[in-house]
C-alpha positions in Angstrom: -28.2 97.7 123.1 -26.4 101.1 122.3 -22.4 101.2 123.7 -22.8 105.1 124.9 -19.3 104.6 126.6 -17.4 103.9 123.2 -16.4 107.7 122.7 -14.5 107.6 126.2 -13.2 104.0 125.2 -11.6 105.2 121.6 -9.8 108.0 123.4 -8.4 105.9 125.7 -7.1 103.8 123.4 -6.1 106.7 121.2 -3.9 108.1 124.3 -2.2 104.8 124.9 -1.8 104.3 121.1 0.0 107.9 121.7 2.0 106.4 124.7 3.4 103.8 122.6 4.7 105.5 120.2 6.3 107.7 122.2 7.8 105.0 124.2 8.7 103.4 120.8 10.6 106.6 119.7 12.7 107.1 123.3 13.7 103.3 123.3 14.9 103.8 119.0 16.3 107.3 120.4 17.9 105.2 123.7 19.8 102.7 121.3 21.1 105.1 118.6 22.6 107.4 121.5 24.4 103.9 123.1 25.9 103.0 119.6 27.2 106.1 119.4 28.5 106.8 123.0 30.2 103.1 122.7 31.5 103.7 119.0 34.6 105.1 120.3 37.5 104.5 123.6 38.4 108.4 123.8 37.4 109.5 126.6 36.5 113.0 126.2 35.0 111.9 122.5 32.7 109.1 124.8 31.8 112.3 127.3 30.9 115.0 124.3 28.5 111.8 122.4 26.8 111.4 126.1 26.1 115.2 126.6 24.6 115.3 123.1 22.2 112.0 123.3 21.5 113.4 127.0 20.3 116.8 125.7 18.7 115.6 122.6 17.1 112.8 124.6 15.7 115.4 127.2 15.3 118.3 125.2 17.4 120.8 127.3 19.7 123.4 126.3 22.9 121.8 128.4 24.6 119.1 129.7 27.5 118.1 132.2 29.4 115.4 133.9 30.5 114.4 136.9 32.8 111.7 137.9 34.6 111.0 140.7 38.3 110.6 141.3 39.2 106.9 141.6 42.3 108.2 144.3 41.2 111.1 146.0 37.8 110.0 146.3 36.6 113.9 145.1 33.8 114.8 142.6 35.1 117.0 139.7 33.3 118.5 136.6 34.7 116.3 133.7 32.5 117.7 131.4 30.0 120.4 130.5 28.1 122.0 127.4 27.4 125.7 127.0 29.3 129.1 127.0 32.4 129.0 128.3 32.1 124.9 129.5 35.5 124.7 129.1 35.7 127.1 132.4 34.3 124.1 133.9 36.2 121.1 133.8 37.9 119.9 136.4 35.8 122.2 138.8 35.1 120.3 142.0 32.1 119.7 143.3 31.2 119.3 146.9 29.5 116.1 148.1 26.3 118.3 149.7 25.5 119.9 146.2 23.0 118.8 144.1 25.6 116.6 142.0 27.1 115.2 145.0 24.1 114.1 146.7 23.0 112.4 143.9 26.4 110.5 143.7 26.2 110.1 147.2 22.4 108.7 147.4 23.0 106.8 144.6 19.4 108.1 143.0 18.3 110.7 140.4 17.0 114.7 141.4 15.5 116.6 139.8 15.2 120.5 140.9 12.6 122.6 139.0 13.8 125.5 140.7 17.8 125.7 141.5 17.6 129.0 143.4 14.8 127.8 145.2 17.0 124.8 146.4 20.3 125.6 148.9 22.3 122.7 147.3 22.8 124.4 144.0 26.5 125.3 143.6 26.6 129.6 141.9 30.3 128.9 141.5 29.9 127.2 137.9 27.4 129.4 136.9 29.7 132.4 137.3 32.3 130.4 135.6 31.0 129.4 132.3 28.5 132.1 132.2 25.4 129.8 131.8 21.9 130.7 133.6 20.7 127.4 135.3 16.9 127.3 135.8 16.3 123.7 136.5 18.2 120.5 136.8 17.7 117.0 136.2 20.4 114.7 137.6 21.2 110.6 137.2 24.1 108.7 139.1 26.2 106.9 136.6 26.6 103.4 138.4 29.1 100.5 137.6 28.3 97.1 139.3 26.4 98.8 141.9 29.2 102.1 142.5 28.4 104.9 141.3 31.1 106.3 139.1 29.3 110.1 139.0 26.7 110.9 137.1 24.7 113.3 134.7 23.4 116.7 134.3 20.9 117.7 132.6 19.4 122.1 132.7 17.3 123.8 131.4 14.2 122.4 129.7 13.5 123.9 126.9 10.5 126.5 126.3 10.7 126.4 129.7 9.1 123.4 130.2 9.0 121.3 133.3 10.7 117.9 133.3 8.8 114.7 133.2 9.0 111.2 134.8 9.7 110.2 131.2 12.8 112.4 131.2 14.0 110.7 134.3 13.6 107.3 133.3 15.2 107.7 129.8 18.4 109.6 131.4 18.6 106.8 133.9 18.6 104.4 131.5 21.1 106.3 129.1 23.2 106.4 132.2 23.0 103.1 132.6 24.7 102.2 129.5 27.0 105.2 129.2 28.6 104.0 132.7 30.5 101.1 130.7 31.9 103.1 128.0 33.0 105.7 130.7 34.9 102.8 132.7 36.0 101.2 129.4 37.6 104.9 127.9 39.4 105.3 131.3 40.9 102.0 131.0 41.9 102.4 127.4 43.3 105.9 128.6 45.5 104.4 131.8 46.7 101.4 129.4 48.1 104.3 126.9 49.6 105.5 129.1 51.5 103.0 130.7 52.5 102.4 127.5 54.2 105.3 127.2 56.2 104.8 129.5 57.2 101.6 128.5 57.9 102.4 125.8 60.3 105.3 127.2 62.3 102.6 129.0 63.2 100.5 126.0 66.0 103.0 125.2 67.7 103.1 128.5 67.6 99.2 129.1 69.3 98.8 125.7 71.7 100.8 126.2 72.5 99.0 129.6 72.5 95.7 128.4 74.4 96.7 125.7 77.2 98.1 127.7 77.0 95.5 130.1 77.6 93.2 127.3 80.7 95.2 126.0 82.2 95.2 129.5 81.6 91.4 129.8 83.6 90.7 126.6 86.9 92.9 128.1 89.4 90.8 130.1 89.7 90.9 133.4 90.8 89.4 136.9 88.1 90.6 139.0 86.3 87.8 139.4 83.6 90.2 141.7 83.2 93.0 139.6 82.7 90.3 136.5 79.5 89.0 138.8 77.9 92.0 139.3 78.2 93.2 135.5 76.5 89.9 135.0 73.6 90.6 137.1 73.6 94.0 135.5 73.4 92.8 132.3 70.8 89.8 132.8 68.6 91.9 135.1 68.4 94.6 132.1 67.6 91.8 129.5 64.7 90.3 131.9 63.2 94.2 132.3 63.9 94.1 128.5 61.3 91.5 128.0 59.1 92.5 130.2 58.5 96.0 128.7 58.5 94.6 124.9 55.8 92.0 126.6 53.8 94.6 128.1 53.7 96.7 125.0 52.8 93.2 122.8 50.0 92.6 125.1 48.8 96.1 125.1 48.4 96.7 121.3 46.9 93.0 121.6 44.2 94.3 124.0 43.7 97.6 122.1 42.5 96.0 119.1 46.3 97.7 117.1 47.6 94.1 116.3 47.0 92.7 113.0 47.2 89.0 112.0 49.0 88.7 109.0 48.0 85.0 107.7 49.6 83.4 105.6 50.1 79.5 104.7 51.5 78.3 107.9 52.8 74.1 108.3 52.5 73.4 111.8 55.6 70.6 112.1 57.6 72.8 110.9 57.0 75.6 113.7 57.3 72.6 116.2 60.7 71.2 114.7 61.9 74.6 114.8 60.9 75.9 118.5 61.8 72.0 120.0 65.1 73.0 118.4 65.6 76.2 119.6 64.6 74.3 123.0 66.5 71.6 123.3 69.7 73.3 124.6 67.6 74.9 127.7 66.0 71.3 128.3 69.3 68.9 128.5 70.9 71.7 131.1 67.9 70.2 133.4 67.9 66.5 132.0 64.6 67.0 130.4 63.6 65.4 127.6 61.5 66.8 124.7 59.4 64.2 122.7 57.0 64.8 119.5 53.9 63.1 118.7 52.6 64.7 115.3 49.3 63.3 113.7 50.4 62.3 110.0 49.7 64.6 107.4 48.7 67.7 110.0 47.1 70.5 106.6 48.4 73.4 106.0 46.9 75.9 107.5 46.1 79.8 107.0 47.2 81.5 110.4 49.9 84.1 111.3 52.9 81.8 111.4 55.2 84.0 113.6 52.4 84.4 116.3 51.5 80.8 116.4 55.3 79.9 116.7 55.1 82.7 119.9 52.1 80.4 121.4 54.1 77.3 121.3 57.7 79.2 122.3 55.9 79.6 125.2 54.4 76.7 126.1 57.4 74.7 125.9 59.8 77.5 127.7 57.2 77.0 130.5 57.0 73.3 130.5 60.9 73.5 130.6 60.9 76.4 133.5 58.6 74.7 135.3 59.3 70.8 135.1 61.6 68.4 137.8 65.1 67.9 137.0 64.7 64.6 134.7 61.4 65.1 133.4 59.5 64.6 130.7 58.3 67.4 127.8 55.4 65.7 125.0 54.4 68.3 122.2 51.7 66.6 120.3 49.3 67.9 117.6 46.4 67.0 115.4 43.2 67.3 113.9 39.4 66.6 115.1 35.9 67.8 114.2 37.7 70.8 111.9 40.1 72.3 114.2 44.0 71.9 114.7 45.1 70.7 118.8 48.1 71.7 119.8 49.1 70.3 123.2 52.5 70.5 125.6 52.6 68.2 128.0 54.8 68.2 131.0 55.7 66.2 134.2 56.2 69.4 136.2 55.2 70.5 140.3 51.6 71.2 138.3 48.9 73.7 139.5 46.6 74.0 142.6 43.2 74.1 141.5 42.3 77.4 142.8 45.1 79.0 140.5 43.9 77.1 137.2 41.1 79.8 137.0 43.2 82.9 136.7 46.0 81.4 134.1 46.1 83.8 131.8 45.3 86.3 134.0 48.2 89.4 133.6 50.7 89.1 135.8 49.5 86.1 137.8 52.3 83.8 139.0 51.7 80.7 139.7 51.8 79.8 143.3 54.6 77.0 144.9 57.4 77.5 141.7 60.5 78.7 143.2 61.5 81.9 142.6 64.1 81.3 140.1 61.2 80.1 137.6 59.1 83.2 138.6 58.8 85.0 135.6 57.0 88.5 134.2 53.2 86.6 134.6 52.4 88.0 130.7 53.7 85.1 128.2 50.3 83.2 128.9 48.1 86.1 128.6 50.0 86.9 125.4 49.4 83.5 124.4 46.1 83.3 125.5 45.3 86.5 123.3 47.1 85.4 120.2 44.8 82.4 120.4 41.1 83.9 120.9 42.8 85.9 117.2 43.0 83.0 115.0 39.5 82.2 116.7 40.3 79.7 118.7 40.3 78.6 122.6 42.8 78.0 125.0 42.9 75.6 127.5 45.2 74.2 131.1 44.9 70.7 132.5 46.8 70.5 135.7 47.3 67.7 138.7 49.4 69.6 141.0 52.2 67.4 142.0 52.0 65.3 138.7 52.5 67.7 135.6 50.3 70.3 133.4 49.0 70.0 130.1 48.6 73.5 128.0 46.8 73.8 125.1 44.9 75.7 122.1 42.7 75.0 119.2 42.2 76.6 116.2 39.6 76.1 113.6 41.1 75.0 110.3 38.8 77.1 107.9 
């Protein structure tokens, strides 16, 4: 029996054949554009590499962004391609324009007409000289907020857009929304640096006169206490900005490791004797239990000795008059343990989670022990470096145990 529906059948198939590859070609176009959105932490550069995939993507002749200000709550133009687009950054945008009602809704619109729609804000187009005919919009969204979102006009040869169009900016949205938040992070950390790095020359020169007027004679008992408290308060802020600057190039990827061949008993010999001074003011003793013939290792020897500095100043700061302080190290299943023990108040077990954490304190020290909450994370990063995992054992009211491994290859 003769198919006579076969010439309907083959062009069916032909058209979804078509489908596919289309598909096929968004999707290779989708992942290029998220390599190189993500490929940078600028965050005008991560802006100007969205409009371009976005465009390109949709085939239009412009592009902006909108995002809204984390304070004021207020939509702005961060962004926009096109004559003059310049003109519009920093524009704001009200909440019952076509932007804002998609950040608002939380959905995409798309206008094939703006001067057919009352939401279209003139304003911009006056500004940057640029003829909007239609508009496709997409709300950037973060873990469910939406951060702003994206513009797309004009589709070219006058085209209309298509539910294709919509889904591939939604989806280019999507991922652009992390390396927005990500850029704006990187941005804030900079600069906070800045500024902390702007201090470092006034608390020097503090402590360092503080210290001058400490070594002079004198009979006023008083005015000797409060230079004191000048002069130890500046060193404390001293160390917290060069630990805030540590951790930042840390977390900015602007640290190298500079490895080298690196004896592990020797960095413990050195920092339990750097230690043992602080330890016998409190009656605490400091005992070593090193594996025989620990290897040689390839890791950045003055980092490492930071790790363990650290975990021992801690175990100190944070153990009972009397107690006991166990630094112990070895070998197993190709990575080097490190471990400092302590007989300390220990750790409730809903702060164990956030150690590490910056500037978390733990809870039910007293406040003379308090300190800047950024030696673990500093630790903690200088570990996850060398490739290796930290780790905190605590029974609060018995001691802690902090630790790290590292593998030896």
């Amino acid at each position: 029996m003769t198919d006579t529906n076969w010439p309907d059948r083959l062009m069916g198939l032909e058209t979804r054949v078509e489908t596919l590859e289309r598909e096929v070609l968004v999707l290779n176009r989708l992942i290029e554009g998220s390599q190189i959105i993500n490929s940078t932490l600028q965050l005008k550069r991560v802006l100007e590499n969205l409009m371009q995939v976005a465009t390109d993507l949709t085939d239009t002749e412009a592009s902006a962004i909108l995002l809204l200000d984390k304070k004021t709550g207020e939509l702005y133009f961060e962004a926009a391609t096109g004559t003059k687009s310049a003109e519009a950054s920093r524009v704001r945008v009200p909440m019952n324009s076509i932007g804002g009602t998609v950040v608002s809704e939380g959905r995409p619109l798309l206008i094939p007409d703006v001067h057919q729609d009352p939401r279209w804000a003139q304003n911009v187009d006056r500004q940057t000289q640029f003829q909007t005919r239609s508009i496709l919009a997409v709300p950037l969204t973060l873990r469910g907020d939406v951060i702003g979102a994206v513009e797309v006009l004009n589709k070219r040869h006058d085209a209309l857009f298509t539910d294709d169009d919509v889904n591939a900016l939604a989806i280019l949205a999507g991922q652009s929304a992390i390396a927005i938040e990500n850029a704006r992070l990187f941005e804030q950390r900079d600069y906070l640096s800045d500024i902390a790095h702007e201090l470092r020359a006034p608390l020097t020169a503090i402590s360092g006169y503080s210290q001058m007027l400490l070594e002079e004679p004198s009979d006023d008992e008083m005015l000797r206490e409060f230079i004191q408290i000048i002069y130890d308060e500046a060193r404390r802020m001293g160390e917290l900005v060069n630990n805030f600057l540590d951790l930042a190039r840390m977390e900015s990827g602007r640290t190298e490791l500079i490895k080298s061949d690196t004896n592990v008993n020797d960095i413990v010999e050195q920092v339990v004797a750097m230690s043992r001074p602080a330890a016998q003011q409190r009656d605490i003793a400091i005992h070593v239990q090193m594996a025989p013939d620990l290897p040689v290792i390839q890791a950045d020897n003055n980092r490492l000795k930071q790790v363990v500095i650290n975990l021992v100043n801690n175990a100190i700061k944070y153990n009972r008059e009397g107690g006991q302080i166990t630094v112990s190290a070895q070998v197993d299943d190709g990575r080097l343990h490190v471990a400092v023990r302590d007989t300390g108040v220990g750790i409730l077990p809903e702060d164990l989670a956030r150690l590490g954490e910056k500037f978390f304190r733990v809870r039910g020290a007293s406040e003379e022990t308090l300190g800047s909450g950024l030696g673990l994370a500093i630790a903690k990063q200088i570990v996850e470096f060398h490739g290796g995992q930290f780790n905190v054992e605590s029974t609060y009211g018995e001691g802690s145990t902090f630790g790290f491994w590292i593998p030896l290859a």
